[in-house]
Residue frames relative to the residue before (quaternion, step in Angstrom):
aa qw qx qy qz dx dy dz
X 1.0000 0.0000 0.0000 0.0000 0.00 0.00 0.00
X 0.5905 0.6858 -0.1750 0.3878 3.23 1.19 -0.61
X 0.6551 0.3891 -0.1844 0.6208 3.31 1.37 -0.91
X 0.5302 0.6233 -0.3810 0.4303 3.13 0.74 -0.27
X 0.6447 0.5922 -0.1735 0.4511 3.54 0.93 -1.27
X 0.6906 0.3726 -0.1979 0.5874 3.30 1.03 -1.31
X 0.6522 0.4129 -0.4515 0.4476 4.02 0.45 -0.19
X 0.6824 0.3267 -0.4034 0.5146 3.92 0.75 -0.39
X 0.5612 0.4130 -0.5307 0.4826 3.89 0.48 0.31
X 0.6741 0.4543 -0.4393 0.3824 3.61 0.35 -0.69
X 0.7129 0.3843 -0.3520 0.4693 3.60 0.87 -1.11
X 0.3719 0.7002 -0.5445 0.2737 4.11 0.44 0.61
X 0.1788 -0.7358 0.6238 0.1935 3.75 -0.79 0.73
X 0.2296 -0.6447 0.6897 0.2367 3.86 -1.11 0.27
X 0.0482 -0.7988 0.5870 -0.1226 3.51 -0.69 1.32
X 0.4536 -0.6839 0.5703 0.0367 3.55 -0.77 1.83
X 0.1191 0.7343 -0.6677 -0.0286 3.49 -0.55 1.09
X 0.1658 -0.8047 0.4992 0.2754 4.03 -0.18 1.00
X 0.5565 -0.6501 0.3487 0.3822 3.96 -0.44 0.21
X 0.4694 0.4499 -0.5702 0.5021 3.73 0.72 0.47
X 0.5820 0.3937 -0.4121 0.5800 4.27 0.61 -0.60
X 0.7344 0.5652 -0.3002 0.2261 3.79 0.19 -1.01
X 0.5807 0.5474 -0.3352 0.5008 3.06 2.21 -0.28
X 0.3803 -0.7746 0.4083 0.2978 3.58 1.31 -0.42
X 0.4841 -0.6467 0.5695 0.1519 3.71 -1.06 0.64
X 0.1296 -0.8175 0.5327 0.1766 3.70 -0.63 0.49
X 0.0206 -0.8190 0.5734 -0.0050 3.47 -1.12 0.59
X 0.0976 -0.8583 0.5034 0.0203 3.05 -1.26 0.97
X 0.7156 0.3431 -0.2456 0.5566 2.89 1.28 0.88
X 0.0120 -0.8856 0.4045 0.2278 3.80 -0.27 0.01
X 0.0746 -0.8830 0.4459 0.1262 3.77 -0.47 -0.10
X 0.0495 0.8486 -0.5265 0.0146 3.69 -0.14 1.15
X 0.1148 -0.7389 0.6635 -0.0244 2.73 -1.36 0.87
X 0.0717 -0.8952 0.4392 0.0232 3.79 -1.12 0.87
X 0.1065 -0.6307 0.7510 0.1639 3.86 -0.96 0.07
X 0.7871 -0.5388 0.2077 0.2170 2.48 -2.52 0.48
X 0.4870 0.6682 -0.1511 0.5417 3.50 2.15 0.10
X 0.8072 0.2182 0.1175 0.5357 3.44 0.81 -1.36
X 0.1485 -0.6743 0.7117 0.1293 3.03 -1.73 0.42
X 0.2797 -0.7713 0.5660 0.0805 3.58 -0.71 0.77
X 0.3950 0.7463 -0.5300 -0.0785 3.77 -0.68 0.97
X 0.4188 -0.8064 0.4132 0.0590 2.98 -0.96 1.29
X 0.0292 -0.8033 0.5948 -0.0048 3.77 0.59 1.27
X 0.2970 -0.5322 0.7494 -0.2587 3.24 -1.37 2.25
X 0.0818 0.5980 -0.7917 0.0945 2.56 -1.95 1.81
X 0.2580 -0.7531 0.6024 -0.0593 2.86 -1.42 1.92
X 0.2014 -0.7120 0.6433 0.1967 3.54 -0.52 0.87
X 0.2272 -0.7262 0.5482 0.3471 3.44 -1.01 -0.08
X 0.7994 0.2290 -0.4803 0.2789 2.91 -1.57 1.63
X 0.4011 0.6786 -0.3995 0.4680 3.05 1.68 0.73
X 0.4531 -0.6948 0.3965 0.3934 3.48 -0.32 1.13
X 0.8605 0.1850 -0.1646 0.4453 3.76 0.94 -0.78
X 0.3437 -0.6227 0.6296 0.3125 3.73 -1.22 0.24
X 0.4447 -0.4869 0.7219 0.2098 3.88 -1.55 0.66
X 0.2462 -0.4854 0.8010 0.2493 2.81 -2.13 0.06
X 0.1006 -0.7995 0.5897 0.0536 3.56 -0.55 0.71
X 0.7473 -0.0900 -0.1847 0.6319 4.14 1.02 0.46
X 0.2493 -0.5291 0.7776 0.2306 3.58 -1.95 0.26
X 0.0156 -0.6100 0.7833 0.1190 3.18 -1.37 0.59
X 0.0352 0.8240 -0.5473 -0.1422 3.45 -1.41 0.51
X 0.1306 -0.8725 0.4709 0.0021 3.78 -0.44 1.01
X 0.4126 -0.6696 0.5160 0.3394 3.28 -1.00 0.62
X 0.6629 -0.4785 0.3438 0.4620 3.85 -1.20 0.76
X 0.5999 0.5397 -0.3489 0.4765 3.74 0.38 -0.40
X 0.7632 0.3454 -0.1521 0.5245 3.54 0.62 -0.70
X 0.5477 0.5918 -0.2979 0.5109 3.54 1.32 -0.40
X 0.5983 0.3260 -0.2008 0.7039 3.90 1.45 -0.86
X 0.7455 0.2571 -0.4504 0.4186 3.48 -0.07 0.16
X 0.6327 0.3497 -0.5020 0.4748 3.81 0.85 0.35
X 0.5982 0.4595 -0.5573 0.3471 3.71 0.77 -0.02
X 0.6319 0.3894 -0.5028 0.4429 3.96 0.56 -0.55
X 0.5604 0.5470 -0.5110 0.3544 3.94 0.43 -0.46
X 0.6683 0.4085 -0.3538 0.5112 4.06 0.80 -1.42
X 0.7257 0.4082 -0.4059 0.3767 3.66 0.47 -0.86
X 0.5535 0.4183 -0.4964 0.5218 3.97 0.57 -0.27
X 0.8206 0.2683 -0.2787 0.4207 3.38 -0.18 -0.61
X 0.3300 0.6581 -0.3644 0.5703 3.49 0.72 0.48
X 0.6760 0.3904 -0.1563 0.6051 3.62 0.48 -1.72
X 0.7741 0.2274 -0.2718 0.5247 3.46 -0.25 -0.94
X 0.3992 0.6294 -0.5397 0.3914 3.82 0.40 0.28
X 0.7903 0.4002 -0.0884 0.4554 3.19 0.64 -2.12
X 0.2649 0.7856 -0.3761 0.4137 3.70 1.80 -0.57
X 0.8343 0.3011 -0.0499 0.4591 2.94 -0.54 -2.14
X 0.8766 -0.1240 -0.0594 0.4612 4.05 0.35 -0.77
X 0.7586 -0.4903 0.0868 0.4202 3.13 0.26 1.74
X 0.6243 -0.4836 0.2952 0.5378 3.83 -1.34 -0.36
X 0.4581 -0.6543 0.5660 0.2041 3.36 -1.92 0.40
X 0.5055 -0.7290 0.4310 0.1652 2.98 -0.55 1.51
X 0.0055 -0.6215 0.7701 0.1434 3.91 -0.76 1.07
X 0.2440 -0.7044 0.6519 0.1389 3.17 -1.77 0.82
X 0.2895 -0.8007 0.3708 0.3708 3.43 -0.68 0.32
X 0.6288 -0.6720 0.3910 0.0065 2.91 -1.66 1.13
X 0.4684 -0.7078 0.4555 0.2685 3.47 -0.18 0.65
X 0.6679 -0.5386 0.3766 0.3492 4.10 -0.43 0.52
X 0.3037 0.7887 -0.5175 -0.1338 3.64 0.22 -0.02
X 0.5282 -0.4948 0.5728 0.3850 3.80 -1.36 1.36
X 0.0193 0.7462 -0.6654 -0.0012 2.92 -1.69 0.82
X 0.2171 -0.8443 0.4879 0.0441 3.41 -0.31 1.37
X 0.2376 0.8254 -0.4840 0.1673 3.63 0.98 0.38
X 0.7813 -0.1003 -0.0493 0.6141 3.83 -1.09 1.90
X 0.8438 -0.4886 0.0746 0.2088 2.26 -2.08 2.07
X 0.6761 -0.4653 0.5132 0.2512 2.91 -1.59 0.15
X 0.5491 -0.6131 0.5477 0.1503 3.79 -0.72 0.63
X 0.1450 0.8588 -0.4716 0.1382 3.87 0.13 1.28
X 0.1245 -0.8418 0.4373 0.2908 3.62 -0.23 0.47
């Protein structure tokens, strides 16, 4: 039992959160995109009636780390919906997205 103890202390990370990150970034929208290396997500806030939306973080992840944050959102998700029932996805009108340059030959 003992070793045990000492293998989950060794596997502990100490993680620096400074307080401009600690305030957090909203988003209301996400957009991912991927190669055979990467995942791309692009987290976009859209006010409505602003002619444009921002990209306001990039997160980028290697495929390995991309499946290990979907079972992390989806467990916690579940117990989300657990504790106060399911979350309602309305549906969403299409929205055009023009996102990076234009295409010139």
């Amino acid at each position: 039992m003992a070793e045990n103890n000492k293998n989950q202390n060794q596997k502990q990370i100490n993680i620096e959160l400074d307080e401009k990150t600690a305030e957090g970034t909203y988003s209301n929208l996400a957009i991912i995109n991927h190669s055979v290396s990467e995942f791309v997500v692009d987290f976009i806030s859209m006010m409505p009636g602003a002619p444009k939306a921002k990209v306001k973080s990039r997160i980028i992840l290697t495929p390995q780390h991309a499946k290990k944050f979907l079972k992390a959102l989806s467990e916690n998700v579940a117990r989300f919906e657990k504790a106060h029932g399911p979350i309602k996805d309305y549906e969403q009108p299409a929205i055009p997205l023009n996102f990076g340059p234009t295409g010139e030959a």
